[in-house]
Backbone as a printed PyTorch tensor [residue, N CA C, xyz], in Angstrom:
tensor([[[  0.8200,  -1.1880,   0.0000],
         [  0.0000,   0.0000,   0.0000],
         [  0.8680,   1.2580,   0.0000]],

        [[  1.7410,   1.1220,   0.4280],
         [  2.5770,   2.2920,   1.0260],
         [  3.4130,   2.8890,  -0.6830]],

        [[  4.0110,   1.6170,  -1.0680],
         [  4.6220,   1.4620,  -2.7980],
         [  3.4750,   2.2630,  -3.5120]],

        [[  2.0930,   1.9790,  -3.8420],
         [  0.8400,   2.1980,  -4.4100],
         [  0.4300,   3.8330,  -3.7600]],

        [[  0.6990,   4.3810,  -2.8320],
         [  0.7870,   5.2430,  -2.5440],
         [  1.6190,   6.3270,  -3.0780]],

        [[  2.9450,   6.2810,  -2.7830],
         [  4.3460,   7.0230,  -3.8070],
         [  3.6940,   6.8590,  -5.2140]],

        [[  3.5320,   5.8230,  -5.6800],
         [  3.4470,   5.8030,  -7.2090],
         [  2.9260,   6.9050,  -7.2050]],

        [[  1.0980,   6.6940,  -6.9990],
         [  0.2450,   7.9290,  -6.6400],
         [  0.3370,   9.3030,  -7.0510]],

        [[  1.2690,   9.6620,  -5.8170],
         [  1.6570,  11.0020,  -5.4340],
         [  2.8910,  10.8450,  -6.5380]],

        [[  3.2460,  10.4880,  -7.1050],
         [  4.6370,  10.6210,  -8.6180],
         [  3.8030,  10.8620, -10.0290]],

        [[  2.8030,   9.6660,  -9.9870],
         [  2.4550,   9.4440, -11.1700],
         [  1.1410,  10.8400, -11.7250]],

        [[  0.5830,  11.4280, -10.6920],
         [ -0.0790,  12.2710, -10.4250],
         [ -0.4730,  13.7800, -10.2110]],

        [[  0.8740,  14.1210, -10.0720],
         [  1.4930,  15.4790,  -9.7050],
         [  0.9780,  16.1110,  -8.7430]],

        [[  0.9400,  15.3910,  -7.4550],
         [  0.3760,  15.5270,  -6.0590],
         [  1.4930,  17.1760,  -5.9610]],

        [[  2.1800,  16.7240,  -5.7930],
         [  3.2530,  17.5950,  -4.9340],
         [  2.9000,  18.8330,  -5.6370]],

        [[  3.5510,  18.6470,  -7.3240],
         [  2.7210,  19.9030,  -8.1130],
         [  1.7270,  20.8270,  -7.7030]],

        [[  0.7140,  19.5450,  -7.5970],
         [ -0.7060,  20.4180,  -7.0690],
         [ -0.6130,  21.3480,  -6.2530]],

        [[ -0.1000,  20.6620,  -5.5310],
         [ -0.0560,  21.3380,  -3.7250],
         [  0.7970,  22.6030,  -4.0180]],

        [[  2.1550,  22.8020,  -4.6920],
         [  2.6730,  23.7360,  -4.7160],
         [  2.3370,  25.0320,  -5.2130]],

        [[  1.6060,  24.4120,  -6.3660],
         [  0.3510,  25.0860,  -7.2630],
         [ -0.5470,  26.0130,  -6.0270]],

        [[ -0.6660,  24.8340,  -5.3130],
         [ -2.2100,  25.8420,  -4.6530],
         [ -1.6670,  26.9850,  -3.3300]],

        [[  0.0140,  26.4310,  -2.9120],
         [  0.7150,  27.4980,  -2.0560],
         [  0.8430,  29.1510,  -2.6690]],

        [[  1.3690,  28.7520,  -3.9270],
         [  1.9440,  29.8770,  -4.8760],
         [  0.7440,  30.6610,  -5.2050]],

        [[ -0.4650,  29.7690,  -5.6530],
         [ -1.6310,  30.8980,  -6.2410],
         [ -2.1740,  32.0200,  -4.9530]],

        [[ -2.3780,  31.0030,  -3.5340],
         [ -2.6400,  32.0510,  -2.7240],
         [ -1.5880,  32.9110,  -2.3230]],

        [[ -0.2360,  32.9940,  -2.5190],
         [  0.6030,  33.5260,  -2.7180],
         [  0.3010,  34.9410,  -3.2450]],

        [[ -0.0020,  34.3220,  -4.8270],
         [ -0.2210,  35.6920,  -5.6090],
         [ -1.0660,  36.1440,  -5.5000]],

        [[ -2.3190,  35.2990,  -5.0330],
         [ -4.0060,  36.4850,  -4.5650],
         [ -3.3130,  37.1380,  -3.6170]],

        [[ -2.7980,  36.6930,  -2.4490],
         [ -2.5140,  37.9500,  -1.5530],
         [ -1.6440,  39.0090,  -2.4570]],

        [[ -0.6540,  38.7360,  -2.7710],
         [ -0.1810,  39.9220,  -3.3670],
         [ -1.1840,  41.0540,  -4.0260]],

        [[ -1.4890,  40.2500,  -5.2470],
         [ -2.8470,  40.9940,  -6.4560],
         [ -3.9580,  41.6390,  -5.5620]],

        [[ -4.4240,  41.1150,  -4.4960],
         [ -5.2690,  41.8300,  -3.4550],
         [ -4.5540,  42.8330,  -3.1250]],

        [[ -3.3560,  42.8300,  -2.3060],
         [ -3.4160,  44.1650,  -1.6550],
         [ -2.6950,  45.4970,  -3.0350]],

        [[ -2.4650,  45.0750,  -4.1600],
         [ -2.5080,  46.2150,  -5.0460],
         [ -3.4070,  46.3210,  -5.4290]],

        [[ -4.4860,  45.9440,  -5.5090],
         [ -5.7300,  45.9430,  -5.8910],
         [ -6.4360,  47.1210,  -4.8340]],

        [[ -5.9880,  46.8260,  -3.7270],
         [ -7.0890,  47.3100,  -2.6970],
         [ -6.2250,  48.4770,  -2.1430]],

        [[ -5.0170,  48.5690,  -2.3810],
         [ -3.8270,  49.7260,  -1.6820],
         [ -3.6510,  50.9400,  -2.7530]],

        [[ -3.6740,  50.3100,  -4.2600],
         [ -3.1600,  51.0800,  -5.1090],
         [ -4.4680,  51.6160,  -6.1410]],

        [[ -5.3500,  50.2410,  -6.8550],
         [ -5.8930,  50.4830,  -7.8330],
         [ -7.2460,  51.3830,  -7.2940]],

        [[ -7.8010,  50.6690,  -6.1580],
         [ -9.4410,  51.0300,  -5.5560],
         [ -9.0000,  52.5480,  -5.3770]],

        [[ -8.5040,  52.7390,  -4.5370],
         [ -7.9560,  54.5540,  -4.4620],
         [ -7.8430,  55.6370,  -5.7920]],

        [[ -7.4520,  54.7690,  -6.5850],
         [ -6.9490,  55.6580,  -7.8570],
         [ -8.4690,  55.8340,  -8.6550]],

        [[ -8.8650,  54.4240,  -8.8220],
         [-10.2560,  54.1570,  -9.4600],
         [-11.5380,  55.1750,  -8.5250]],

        [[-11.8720,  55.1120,  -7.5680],
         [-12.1050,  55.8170,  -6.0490],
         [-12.1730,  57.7540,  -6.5750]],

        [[-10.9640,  58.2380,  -6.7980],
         [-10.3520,  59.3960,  -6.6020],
         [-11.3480,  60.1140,  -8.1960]],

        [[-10.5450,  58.9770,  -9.4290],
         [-11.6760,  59.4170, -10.6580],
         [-13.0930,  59.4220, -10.2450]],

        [[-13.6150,  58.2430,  -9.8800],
         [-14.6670,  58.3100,  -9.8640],
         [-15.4790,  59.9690,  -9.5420]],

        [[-14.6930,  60.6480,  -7.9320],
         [-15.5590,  61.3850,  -7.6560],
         [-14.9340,  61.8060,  -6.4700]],

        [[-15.3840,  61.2790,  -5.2160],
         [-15.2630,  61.5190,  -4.0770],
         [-13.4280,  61.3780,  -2.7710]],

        [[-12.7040,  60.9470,  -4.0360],
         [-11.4090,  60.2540,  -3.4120],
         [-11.6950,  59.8960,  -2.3320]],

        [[-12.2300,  58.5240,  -2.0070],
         [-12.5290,  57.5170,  -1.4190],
         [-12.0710,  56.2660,  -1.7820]],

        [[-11.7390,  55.1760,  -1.2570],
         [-12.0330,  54.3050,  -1.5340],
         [-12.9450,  53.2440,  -2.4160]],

        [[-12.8500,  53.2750,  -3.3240],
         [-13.5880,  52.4710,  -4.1780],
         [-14.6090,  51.5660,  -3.6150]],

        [[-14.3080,  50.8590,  -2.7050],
         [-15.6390,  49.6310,  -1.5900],
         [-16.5850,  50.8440,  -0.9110]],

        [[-16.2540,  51.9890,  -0.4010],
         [-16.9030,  52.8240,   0.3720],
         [-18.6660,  53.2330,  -0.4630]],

        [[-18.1990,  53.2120,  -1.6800],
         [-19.4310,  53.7860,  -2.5740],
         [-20.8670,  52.6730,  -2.6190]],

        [[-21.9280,  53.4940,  -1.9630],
         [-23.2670,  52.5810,  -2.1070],
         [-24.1370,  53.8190,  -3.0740]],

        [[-25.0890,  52.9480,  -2.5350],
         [-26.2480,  53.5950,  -3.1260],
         [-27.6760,  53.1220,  -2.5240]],

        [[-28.5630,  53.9840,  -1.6250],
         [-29.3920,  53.3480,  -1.2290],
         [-31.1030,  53.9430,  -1.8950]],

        [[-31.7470,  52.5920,  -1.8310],
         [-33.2170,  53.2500,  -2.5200],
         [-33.9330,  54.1130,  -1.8020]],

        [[-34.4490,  54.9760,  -2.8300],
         [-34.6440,  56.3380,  -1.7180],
         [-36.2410,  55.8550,  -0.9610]],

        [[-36.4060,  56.5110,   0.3010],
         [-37.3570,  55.9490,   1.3740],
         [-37.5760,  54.5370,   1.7910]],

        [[-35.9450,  54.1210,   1.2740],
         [-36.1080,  52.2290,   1.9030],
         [-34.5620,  52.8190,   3.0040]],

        [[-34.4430,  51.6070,   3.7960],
         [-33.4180,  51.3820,   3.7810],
         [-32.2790,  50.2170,   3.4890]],

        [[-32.8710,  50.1930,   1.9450],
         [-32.0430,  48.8420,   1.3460],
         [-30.9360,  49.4890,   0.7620]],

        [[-29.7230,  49.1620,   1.3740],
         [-28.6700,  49.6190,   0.1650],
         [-27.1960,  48.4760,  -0.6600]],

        [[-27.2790,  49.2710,  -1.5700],
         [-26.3000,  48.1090,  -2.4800],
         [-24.6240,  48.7260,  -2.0700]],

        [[-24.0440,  48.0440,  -2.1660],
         [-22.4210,  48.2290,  -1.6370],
         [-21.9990,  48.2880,  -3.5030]],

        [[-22.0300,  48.9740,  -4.5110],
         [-21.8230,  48.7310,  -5.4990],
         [-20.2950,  48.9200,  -5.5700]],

        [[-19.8940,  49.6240,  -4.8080],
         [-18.1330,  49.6550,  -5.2870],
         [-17.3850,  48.6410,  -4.5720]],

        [[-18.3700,  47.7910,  -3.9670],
         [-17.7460,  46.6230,  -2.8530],
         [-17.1800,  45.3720,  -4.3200]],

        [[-18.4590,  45.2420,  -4.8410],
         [-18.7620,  44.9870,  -5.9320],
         [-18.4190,  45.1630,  -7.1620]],

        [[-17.7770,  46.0580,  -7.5950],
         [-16.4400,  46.7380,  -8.5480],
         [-15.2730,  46.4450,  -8.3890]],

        [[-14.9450,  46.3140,  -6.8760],
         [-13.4970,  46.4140,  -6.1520],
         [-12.9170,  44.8910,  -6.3140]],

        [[-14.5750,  44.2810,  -5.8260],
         [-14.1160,  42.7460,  -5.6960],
         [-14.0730,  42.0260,  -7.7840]],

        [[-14.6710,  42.4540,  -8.4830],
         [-14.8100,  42.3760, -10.0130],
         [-12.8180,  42.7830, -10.4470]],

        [[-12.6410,  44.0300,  -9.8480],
         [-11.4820,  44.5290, -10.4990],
         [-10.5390,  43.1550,  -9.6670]],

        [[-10.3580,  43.1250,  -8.7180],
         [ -9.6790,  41.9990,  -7.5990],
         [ -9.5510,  40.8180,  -8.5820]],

        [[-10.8600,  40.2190,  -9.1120],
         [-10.9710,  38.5920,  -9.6450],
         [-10.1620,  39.1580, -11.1430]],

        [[-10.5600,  39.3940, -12.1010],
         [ -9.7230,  39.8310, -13.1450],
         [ -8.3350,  40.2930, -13.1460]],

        [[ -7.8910,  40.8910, -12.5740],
         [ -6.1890,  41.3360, -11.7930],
         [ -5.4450,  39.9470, -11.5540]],

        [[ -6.4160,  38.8130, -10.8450],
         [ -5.3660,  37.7920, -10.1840],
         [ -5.8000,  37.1660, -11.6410]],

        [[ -6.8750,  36.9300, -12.4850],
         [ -6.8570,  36.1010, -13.8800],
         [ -5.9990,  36.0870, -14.5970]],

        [[ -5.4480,  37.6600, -14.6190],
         [ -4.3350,  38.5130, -15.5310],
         [ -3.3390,  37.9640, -15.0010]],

        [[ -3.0380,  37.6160, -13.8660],
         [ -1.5330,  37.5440, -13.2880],
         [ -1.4570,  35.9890, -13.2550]],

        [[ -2.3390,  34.9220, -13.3650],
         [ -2.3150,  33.7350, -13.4360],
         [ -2.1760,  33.1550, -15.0620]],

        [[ -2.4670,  33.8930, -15.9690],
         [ -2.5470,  33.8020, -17.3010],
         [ -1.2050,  34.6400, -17.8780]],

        [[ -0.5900,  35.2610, -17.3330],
         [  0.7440,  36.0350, -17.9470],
         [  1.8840,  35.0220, -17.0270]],

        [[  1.8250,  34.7630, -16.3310],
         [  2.6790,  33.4570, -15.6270],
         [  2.1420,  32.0860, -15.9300]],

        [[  1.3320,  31.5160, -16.3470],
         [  1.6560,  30.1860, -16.7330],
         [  0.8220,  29.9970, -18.5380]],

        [[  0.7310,  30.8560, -19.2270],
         [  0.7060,  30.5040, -20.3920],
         [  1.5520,  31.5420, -21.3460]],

        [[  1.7100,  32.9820, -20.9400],
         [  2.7140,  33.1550, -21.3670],
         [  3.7600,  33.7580, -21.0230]],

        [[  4.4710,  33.1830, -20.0060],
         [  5.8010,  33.0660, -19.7460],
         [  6.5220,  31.8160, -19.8970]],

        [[  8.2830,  31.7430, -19.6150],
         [  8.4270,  30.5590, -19.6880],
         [  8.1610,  28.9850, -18.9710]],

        [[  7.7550,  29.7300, -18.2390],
         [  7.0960,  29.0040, -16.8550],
         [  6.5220,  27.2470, -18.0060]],

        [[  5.5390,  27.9780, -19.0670],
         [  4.1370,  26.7670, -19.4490],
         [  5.0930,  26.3090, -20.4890]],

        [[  6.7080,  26.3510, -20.4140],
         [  7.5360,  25.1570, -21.3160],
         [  7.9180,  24.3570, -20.5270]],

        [[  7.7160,  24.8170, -19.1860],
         [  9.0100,  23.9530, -18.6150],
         [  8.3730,  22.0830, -18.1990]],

        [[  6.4890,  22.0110, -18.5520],
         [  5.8940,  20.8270, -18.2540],
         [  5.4510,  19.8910, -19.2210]],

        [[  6.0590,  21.0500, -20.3980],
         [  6.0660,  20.4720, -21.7750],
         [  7.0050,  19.4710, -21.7790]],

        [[  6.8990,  17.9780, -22.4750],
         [  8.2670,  17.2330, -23.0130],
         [  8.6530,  18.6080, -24.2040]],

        [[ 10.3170,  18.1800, -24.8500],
         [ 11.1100,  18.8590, -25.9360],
         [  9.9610,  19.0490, -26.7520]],

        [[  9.8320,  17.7120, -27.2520],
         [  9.3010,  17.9390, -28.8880],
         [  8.2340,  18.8630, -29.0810]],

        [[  6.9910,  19.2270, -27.8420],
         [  5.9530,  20.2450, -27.9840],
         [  6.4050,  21.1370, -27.4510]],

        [[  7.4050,  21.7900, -26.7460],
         [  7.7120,  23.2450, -26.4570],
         [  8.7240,  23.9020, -27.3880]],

        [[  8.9560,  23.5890, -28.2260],
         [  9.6180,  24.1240, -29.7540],
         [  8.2390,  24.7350, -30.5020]]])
């Protein structure tokens, strides 16, 4: 069992995975806090009020229901930023040759 196990984790790209999933939250934290330190402020400042970008609602008038819409922008700009940074590091950099055999990374 133990043999059937190693194979497993070899034949499988256990370890890969795992390293995979250290590094990505890696880079969300990073991509978050420029997202939320640098871009929301700047985005924030055009908009209008130089605020914070999450700060901006909007509530229906004589309710008190309100929408967090720049919560909602902030978190939109956030998911696309880390897409961008997951897609410029493993498809095009050299990174997406290195799991290629020779003959397909030519």
């Amino acid at each position: 069992m133990k043999k059937e196990f190693i194979n497993f984790v070899r034949e499988k790209g256990v370890i890969g995975l795992a390293v995979g999933i250290i590094v990505g939250g890696a880079v969300t934290a990073v991509v978050n806090s420029i997202v939320v330190n640098f871009i929301n402020p700047i985005v924030g400042a055009l908009i209008g009020k130089g605020e914070n970008l999450s700060a901006y609602t909007y509530t229906i008038p004589y309710t008190e229901i309100t929408f967090g819409w720049g919560s909602l922008v902030a978190d939109l700009i956030t998911f696309l930023s880390i897409l961008l940074v997951v897609y410029l590091l493993f498809v095009k950099s050299p990174l997406n040759k290195l799991d290629k055999p020779k003959e397909e990374a030519k």
